[in-house]
C-alpha positions as CSV (number, residue, x, y, z in Angstrom):
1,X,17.6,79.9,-0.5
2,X,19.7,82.6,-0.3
3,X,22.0,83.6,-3.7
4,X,26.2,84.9,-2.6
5,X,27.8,86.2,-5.6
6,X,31.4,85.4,-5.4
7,X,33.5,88.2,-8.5
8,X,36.9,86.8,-9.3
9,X,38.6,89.3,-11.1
10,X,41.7,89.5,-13.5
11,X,44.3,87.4,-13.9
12,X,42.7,85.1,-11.3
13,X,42.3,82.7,-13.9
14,X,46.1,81.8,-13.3
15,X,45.5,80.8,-10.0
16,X,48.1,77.9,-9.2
17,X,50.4,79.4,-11.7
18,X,50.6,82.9,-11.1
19,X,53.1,83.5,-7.9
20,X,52.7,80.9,-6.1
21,X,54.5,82.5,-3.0
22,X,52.1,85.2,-2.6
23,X,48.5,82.7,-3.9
24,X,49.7,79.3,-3.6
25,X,48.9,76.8,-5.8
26,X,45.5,76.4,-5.5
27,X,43.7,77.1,-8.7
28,X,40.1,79.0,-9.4
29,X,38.6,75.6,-9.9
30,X,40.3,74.2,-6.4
31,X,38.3,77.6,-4.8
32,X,35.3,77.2,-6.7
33,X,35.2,73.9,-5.0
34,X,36.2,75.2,-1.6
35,X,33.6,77.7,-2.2
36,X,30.6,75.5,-3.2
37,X,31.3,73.0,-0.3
38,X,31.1,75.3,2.2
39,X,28.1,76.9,0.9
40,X,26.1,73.7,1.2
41,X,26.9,73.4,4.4
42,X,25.6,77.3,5.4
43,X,22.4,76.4,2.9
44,X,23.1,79.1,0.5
45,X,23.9,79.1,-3.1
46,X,27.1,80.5,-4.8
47,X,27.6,81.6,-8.2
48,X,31.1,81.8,-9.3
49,X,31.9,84.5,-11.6
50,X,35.6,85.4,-13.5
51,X,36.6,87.4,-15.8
52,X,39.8,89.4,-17.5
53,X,37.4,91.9,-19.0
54,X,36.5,95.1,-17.0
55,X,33.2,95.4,-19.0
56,X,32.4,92.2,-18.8
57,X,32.9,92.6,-15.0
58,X,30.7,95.8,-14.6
59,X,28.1,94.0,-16.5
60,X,27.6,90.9,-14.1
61,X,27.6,93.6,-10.7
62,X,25.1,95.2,-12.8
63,X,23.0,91.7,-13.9
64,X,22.9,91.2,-10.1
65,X,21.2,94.1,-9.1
66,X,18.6,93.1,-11.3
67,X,18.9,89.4,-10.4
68,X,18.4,90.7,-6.1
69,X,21.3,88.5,-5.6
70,X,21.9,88.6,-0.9
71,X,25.4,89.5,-1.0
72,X,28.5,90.1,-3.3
73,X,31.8,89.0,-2.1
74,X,34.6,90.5,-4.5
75,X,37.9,89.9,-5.5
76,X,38.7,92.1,-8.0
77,X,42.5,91.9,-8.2
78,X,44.1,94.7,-9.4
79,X,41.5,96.6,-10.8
80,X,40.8,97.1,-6.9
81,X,43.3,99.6,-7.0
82,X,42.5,101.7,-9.7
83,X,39.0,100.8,-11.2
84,X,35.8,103.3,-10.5
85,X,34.0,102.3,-12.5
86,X,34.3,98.7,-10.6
87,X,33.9,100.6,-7.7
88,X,30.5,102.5,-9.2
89,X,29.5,99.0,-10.4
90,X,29.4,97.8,-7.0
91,X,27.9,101.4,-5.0
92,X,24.4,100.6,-7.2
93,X,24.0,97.3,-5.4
94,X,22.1,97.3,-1.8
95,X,23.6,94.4,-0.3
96,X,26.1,93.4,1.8
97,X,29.3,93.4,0.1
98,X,32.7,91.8,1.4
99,X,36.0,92.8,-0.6
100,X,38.7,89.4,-0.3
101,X,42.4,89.3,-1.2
102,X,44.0,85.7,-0.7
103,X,47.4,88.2,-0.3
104,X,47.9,90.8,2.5
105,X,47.9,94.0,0.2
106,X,48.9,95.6,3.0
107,X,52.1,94.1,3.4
108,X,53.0,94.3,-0.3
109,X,53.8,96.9,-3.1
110,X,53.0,100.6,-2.1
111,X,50.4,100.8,-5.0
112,X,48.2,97.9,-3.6
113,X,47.4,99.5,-0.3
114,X,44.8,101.5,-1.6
115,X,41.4,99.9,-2.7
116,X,39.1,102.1,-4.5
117,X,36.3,99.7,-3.6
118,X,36.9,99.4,0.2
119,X,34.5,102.4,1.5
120,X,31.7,101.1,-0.4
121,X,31.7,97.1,1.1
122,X,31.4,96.2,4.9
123,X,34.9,95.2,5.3
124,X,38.2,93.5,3.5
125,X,39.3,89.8,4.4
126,X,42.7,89.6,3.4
127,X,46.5,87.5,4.0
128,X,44.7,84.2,4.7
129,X,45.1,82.6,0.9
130,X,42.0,80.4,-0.1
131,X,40.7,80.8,3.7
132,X,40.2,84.3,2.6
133,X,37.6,83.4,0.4
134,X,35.6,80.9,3.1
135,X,35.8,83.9,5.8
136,X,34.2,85.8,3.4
137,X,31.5,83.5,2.4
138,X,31.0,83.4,6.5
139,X,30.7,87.0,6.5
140,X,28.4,87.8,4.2
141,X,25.7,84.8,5.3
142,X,25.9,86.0,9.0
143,X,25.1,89.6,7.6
144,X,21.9,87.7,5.6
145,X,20.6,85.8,7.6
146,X,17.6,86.9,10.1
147,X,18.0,88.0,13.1
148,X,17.3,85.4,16.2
């Protein structure tokens, strides 16, 4: 069966709490959820992963190289917009990577419309709030799975 990574990264622990005008009031537990429901139904499994630690972060990209996890998708929060060594994290891994924001960065503060990460992963799902995170999950099983 085919392992998806899914990196939640700081402050995402506040889900439901933390501006609910721009992430609604879903919390991490509420995606996790969403998450692991759809993934039984695509026939792959999910691991979950947060963190408010940068380190701690860089470690688990790092623990699924080694692991040969089938795809990463990533959340990273705000360290998307300044963290390299995030973004070096993620460059050693071989497999398709999908970068989600439940917010439209783009639409937002000046400061979040750059990601650091984005030339590295096959593309950014963004604006679409929990949905984000689904599409994503999509995304990276079609790019997995064999070829008809």
């Amino acid at each position: 069966m085919a392992k998806i990574l899914a990196l939640h990264g700081i402050n995402h622990d506040m889900f439901g709490r933390r501006d609910p005008a721009q992430y609604g009031t879903a919390t991490l537990a509420d995606i996790y959820g969403r998450i692991e429901a759809l993934a039984g139904e695509l026939g792959v499994e999910v691991e979950n992963f947060q963190s408010n630690h940068e380190g701690v972060f860089v470690e688990r990209i790092h623990r699924a190289h080694l692991e040969g996890v089938d795809a990463v998708m990533v959340n990273a929060g705000a360290w998307t917009h300044y963290s390299y060594g995030i973004r070096d994290a993620l460059a050693i891994l071989t497999v398709p990577i999908v970068e989600v924001h439940m917010s439209n960065v783009h639409a937002r503060e000046t400061f979040r419309h750059t990601s650091v990460i984005s030339a590295i992963v096959r593309g950014q799902i963004v604006g679409f709030g929990v949905e984000s995170y689904l599409l994503a999950l999509r995304a990276c099983v079609a790019m997995i799975a064999p070829a008809p």
